[in-house]
Every structure is written in C-alpha cells, then in structure tokens.
C-alpha positions in Angstrom: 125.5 -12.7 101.6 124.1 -9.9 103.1 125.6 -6.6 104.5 125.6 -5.5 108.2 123.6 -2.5 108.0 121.0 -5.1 105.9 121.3 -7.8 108.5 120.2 -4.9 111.1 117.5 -3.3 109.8 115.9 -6.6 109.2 116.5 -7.6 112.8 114.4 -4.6 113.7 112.1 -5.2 111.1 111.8 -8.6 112.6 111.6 -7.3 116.2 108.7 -5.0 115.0 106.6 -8.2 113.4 107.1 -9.6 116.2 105.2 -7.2 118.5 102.7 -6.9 115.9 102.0 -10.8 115.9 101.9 -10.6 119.7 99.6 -7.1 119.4 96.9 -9.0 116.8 97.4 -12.5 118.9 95.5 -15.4 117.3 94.0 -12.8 114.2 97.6 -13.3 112.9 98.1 -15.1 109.9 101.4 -16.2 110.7 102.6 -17.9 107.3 106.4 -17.3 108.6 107.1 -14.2 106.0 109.5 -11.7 106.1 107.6 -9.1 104.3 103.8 -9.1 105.7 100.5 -7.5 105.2 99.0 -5.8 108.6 97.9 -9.3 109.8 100.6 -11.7 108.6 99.8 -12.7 105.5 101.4 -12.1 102.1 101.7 -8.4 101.3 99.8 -7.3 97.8 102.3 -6.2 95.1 100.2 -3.1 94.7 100.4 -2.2 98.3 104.1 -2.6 98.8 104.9 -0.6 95.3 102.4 2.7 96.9 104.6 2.2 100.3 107.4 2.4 98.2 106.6 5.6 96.3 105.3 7.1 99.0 108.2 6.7 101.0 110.3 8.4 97.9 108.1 11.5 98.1 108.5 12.0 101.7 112.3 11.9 101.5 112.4 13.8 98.4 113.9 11.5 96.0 113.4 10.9 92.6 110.8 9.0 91.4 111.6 5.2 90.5 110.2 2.2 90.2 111.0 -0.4 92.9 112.9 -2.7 90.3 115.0 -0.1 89.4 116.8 -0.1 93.1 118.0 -3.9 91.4 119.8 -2.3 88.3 121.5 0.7 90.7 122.8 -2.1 92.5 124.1 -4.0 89.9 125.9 -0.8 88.2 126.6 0.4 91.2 128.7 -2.8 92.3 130.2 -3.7 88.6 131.1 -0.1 88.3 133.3 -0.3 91.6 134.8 -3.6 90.1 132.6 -6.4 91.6 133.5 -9.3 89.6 130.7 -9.7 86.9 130.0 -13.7 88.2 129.4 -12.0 91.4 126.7 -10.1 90.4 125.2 -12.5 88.0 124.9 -14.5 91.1 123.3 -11.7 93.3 120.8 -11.2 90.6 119.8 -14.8 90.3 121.0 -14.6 86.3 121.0 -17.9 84.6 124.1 -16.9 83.3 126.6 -14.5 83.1 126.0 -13.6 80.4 122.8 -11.8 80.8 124.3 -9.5 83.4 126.9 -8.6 80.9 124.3 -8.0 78.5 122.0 -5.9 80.4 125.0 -4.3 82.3 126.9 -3.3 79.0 126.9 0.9 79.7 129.3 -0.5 82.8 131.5 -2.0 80.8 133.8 0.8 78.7 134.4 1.9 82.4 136.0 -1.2 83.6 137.8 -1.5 80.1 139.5 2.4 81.1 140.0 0.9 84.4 141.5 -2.0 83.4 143.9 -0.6 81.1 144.7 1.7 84.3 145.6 -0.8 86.0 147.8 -2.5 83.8 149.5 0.4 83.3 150.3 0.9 87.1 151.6 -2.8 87.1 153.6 -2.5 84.2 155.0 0.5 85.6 
C-alpha cells in the first residue's frame, strides 16, 4: 500500500516519462519500467545512486546512502507503533523475525510505551 503523496509524485513521474517516450519516439526503449535511463531502458545502479547524492547536496542534507532511506523508514514506523508484522511485510522480510532483529534499538521504546499504555488502561 502506498501513500497519497507517493501515489502522486509517481503519477507525475509517470506523466513526465510519458512526454519523454513521445519526445525520443521510436529511439525509446520502452521495456514498461517505472524507473528509466534517458531512453527507456533500465537505469544503471551507479547512475541512480550519483542522482541520489547529488540531489542530497543540493538540498543540504546529510549524506546517506540510498538504502539507508529503507532503515529510517522502518524505525521511523515501528517507533510510532506500526505493528512489527507490518513492517516485516513492507520490507519484504522472510520473517518477522529479522525485522525484530535488525530493528532491535526500536524496541526498549515500544517496551516504555507499552507499559504506558497499560498504565493508562489500568487507570
């Protein structure tokens, strides 16, 4: 499942391809991708990971690696109480297990959150 603001900017991504495939005409390599090269065809890793950091500098944020926007997402939504299965499923983890493992650090927060709650139901 996807979020709105996600579905949108890939709508106008999509809209944008488009007007490049019709731009290029038959010089398209139209292999029906999401993420393209200039003509159509599978983007190189190398490429997409210099767009990436290039787009970092000009917005002045820190310097990551693209795989580390996976891991902020998964604290990110396990630290707001996502149900761990949840994310173990948005990952594409075999099991839960292994998002519970690599996720750990998020854990003693839900355990003080937990008890929080608890408390607020007990009364």
């Amino acid at each position: 499942m996807l979020t709105e603001r996600a579905l949108s900017a890939l709508k106008t991504h999509r809209q944008r391809q488009i007007e490049d495939r019709l731009a290029l005409g038959p010089a398209w390599d139209d292999q029906d991708l999401v993420f393209t090269s200039e003509i159509g065809g599978p983007m190189d890793p190398g490429n997409a990971a210099a767009m990436f950091k290039k787009s970092l500098r000009q917005l002045e944020l820190p310097d990551i690696r693209f795989h580390d926007l996976r891991h902020t997402c998964a604290s990110l939504l396990l630290s707001a109480g996502t149900h761990p299965k949840i994310v173990s499923e948005m990952l594409g983890h075999s099991t839960i297990v292994l998002t519970l493992d690599t996720y750990s650090h998020v854990i003693p927060v839900m355990h003080s959150e937990a008890a929080e709650t608890m408390e607020r139901i007990l009364g």
